[in-house]
N, C-alpha and C positions, 0 to 999 in steps of 0.2 A: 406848247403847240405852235407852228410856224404859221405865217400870216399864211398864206399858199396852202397850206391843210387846212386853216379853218374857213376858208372861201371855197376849197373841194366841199365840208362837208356843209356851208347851208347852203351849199345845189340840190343835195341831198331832202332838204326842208323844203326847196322850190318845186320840185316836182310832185311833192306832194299837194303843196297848194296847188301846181300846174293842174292835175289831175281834178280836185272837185271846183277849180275854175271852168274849167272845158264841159264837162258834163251839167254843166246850170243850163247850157243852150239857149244864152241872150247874148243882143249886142254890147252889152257892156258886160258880162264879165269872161264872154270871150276875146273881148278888146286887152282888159284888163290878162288872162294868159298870152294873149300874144307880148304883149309887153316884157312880161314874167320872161315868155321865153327866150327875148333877146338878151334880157338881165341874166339867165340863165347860161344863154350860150356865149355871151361876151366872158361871163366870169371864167367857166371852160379855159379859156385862153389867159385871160389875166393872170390866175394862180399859177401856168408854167410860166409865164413869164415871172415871177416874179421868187419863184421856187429856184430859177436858172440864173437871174440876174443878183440875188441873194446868197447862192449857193448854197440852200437851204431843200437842195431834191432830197425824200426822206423813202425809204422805202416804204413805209404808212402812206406818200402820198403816190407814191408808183402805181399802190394796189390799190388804194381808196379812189383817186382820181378817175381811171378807166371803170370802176364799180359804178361812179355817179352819174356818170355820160349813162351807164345801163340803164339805171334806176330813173333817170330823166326819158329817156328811150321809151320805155316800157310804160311808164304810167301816162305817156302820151297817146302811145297805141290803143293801150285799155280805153282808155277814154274815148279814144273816137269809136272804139267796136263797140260800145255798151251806145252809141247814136244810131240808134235804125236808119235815118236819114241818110248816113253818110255811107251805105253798104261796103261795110268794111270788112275783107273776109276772116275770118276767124283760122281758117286753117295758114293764114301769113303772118296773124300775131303768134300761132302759138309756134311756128317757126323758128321766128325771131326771138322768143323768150328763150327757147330749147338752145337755142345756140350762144347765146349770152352767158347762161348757164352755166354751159359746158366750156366755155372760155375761162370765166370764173373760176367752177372747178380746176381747169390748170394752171391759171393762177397761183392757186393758194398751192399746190402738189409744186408747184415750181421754186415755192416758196419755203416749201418742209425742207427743199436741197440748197438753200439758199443760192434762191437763183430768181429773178426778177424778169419776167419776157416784157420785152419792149412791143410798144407800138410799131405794127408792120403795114406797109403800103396797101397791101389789103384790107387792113384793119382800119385805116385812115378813110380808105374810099368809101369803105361799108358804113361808119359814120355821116362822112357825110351826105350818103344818097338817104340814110334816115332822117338828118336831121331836115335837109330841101325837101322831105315829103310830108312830114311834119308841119314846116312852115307853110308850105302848099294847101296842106289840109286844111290846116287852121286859118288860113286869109281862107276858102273855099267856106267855111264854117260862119266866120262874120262875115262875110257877105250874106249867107244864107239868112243870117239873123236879124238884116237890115230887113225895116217890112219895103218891100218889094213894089215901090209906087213910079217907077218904069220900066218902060221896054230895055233900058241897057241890062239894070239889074236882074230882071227877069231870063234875059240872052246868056248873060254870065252863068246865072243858077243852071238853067238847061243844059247848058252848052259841057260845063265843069261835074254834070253828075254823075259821071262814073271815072272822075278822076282820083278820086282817093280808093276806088278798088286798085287801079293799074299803078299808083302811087305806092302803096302798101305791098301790092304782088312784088314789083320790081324791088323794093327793101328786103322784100322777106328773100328770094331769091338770090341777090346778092350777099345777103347776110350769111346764110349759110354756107354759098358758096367762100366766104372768107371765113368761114370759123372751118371748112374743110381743108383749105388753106393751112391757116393756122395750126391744127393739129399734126397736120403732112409734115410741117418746117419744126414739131416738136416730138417729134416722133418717138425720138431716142430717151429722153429726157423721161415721154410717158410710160415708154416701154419698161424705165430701171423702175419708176414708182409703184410699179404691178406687180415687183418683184422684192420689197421693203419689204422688213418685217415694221411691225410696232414699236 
C-alpha cells in the first residue's frame, strides 16, 4: 500500500475519534477534535500531494480518498445533531448524507465500467462550505464549553446561537445542489449502468 493511501485511510480512524470527541461536550475534548480536525484536514491535502509528487495515484486512492472526506463530513454532522445546544437541523444532515450516498453509489457504478469520475468544481466548493461550517461549529462549540466568566464570552454565545442552524442549512443546500450537478454531468455513464446486465 502507498504512503498516500494509508494517510487517506487513518482519516478514516480520525473521524471516528472526531465523532465521540465532539459529543463529550467539554472544553478540553472539544479542544482536543478541533485539533484532530486540522490533523485531519491537513492530511486531506498531504496524501495528494504526495500521491502526485510520487506518481503513485492508485485508483483504490481515487475512490477511497473522496469516501474519507465523507466519512469525516458525516460523523461531524452526527455529532453536532445528537447536541440539543447546538440546534442543528436534522432534516440538513439527513440531506447531506442522502447525497454523499448517491455520489458514492456512482462512484462505485463508474467503476464496474472502469471509469474513475474526478473531482468537479462543484464538488470542490460543496466540500469546502462543509468543512468552514464545521470548523465554524466547532470553535462555536468551545467557546460554549468555556464557563462563561464574561461579558465578551457571554456576547459571543448569544450572538452565534443560531449560527450552526444557518451554517448546516447552507451545507446541506449546496450539497445537494452539487450532487444534482453531479449526476446531470454523468448522465450518460448512469443511463448505460440501468441498462447492464449482471
Amino acid at each position: 500500500m502507498t504512503i498516500a493511501n494509508r494517510i487517506t485511510l487513518s482519516r478514516l480512524g480520525l473521524s471516528v475519534i472526531l465523532f465521540f470527541l465532539i459529543v463529550q461536550e467539554t472544553l478540553f475534548f472539544n479542544s482536543l477534535a478541533l485539533f484532530i480536525l486540522i490533523i485531519a484536514t491537513v492530511s486531506d491535502y498531504i496524501d495528494g500531494k504526495i500521491a502526485k509528487s510520487t506518481n503513485t495515484v492508485t485508483r483504490f486512492g481515487a475512490i477511497v480518498d473522496p469516501f474519507a472526506d465523507k466519512v469525516l463530513v458525516m460523523s461531524c454532522f452526527l455529532a453536532f445533531a445528537s447536541i440539543k445546544g447546538l440546534n442543528i437541523p436534522h432534516w440538513g444532515i439527513f440531506l447531506i448524507i442522502v447525497r454523499e450516498l448517491a455520489i458514492s453509489t456512482l462512484r462505485v457504478l463508474a467503476a464496474f465500467q472502469n471509469y474513475v469520475l474526478k473531482a468537479e468544481a462543484a464538488g470542490k466548493f460543496k466540500t469546502l462550505t462543509q468543512f468552514i461550517s464545521i470548523y465554524m461549529i466547532l470553535i462555536i462549540l468551545v467557546i460554549k464549553s468555556v464557563e462563561p466568566s464574561s461579558e465578551i464570552l457571554l456576547g459571543i454565545v448569544t450572538k452565534t446561537k443560531n449560527f450552526p442552524y444557518y451554517l448546516t442549512s447552507i451545507s446541506a443546500i449546496i450539497t445537494i445542489t452539487s450532487g444534482i450537478i453531479y449526476v446531470f454531468n454523468h448522465y450518460k455513464m448512469l443511463k448505460t449502468s440501468w441498462g447492464e446486465k449482471k
